[in-house]
N, C-alpha and C positions, 0 to 999 in steps of 0.2 A: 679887017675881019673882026677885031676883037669890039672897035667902032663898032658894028653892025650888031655883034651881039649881046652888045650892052644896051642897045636902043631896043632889040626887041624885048629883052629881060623888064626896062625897064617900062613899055608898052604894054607887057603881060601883067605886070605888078598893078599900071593905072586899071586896066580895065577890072581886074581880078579884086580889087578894092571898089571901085565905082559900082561893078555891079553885086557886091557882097551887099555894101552901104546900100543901096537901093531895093534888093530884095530883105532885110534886115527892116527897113522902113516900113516897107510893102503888106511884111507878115506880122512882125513885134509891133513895132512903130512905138515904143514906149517913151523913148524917147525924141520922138517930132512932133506927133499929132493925137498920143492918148494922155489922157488924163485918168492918175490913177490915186484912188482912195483905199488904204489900206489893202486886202489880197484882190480889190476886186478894180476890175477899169473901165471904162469906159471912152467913145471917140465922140468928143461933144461936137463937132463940127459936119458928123454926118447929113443933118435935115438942114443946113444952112444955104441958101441962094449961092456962095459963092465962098465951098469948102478949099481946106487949103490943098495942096498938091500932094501932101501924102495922105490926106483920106481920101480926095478924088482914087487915088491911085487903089486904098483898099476898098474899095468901093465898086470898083473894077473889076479885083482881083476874087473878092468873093461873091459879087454878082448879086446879093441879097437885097430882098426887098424892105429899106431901113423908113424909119420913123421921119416925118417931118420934127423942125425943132421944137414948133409949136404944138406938136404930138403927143412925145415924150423920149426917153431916152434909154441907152440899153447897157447895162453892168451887165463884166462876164466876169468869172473868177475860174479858174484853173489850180490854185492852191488856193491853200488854208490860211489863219492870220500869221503863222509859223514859217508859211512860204513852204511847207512840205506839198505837191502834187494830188489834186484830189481822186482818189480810189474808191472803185466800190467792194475793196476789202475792208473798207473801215466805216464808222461810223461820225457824221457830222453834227454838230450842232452851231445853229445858226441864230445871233443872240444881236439884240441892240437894238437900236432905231433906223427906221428906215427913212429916207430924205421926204417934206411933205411932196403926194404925190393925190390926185383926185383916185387912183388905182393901179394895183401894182400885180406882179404875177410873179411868180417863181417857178423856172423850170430845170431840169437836167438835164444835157445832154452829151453824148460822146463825142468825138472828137470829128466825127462826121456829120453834125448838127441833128442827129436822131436821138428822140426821145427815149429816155433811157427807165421811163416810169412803171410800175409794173402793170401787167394787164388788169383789166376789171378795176382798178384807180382811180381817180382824178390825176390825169397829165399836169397839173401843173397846180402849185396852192396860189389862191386869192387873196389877196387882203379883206375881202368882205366875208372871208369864209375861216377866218384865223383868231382863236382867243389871245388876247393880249393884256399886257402885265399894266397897273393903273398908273404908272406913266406912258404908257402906248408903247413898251417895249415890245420886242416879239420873241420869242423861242420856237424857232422850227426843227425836227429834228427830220435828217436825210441819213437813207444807208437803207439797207438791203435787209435786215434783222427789224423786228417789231421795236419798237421804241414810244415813249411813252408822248402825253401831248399832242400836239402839232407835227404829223409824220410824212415826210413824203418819201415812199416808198418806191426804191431803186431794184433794177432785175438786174441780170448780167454779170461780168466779171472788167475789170477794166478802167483806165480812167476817165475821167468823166468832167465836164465842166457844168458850173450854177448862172442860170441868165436869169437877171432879176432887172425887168421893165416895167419902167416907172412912165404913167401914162401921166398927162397932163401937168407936170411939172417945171421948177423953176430949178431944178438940181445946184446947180452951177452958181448961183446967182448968191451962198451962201455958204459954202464948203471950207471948213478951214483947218480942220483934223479928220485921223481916221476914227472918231467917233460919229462921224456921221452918217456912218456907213454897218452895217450890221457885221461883227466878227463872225470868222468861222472856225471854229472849235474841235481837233479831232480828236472822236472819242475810244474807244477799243478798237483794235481791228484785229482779222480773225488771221 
């Protein structure tokens, strides 16, 4: 008896780890198949002929319709460069260079992939439509409060994720700190 219920314990244990590690792959994946540059990541294997098994897998899992490689490619950030959670109780700024890219775009969204921009806005800032500092840096500011420059303006209450797709680029092909990647900076919250 004791036999048998050592073997089931120890059957509960396998699967209860097997499937932990694989849903853990599935949704994080940070450590299989993302690549990540300071608070923000990316999955570079998305638009490839023959992705590996765990973006196949997310890929699957959130059914989206993603970029060829030849495309471009898709940063998401969730936190700040502090690693604190992005809110739309606070105020962001988003500072530095962005990777060469022919066009890039910046959007917000919740945690259910909805736009989180406010009505009568521009949904998303452009890079053809952004002043930039005379080494091509950028300052965008995000949040829900008027802010000065570069604004994109957030409604709601809640938190919220930054997708910043980079069209036509070679991202990958250069990357070797988190300078190369734009910090994100929180500034008051209410």
């Amino acid at each position: 008896m004791r036999f048998v219920f050592y073997l089931l314990m120890m059957i509960a244990v396998a699967l209860g780890v097997g499937f932990g590690l694989s849903y853990y792959a599935l949704t994080d994946g940070r450590l299989f198949g993302v690549a990540q540059v300071g608070p923000w990541h990316a999955w570079p294997d998305v638009g490839a002929h023959t992705p590996n098994p765990y973006t196949r897998g997310h890929l699957a899992r959130t059914a989206a319709f993603e970029l060829g490689q030849s495309e471009g490619l898709e940063f998401i950030a969730a936190i700040d460069s502090d690693g604190e959670p992005l809110t739309r109780d606070c105020a962001y700024r988003i500072e530095g260079k962005t990777p060469l890219a022919t066009f890039w775009t910046l959007v917000a969204v919740d945690e259910d992939g909805i736009n989180v921009a406010a009505p009568d806005v521009a949904a998303a800032m452009r890079s053809s439509g952004i002043a930039r500092a005379d080494d091509g840096s950028i300052i965008i500011n995000v949040g829900t409060s008027l802010l000065p420059q570069d604004w994109l303006e957030l409604t709601g209450e809640g938190p919220f994720k930054l997708v910043l797709t980079l069209y036509d680029t070679a991202a990958f092909s250069g990357f070797s700190s988190d300078a190369s990647m734009p910090s994100i900076i929180r500034g008051d919250c209410a």
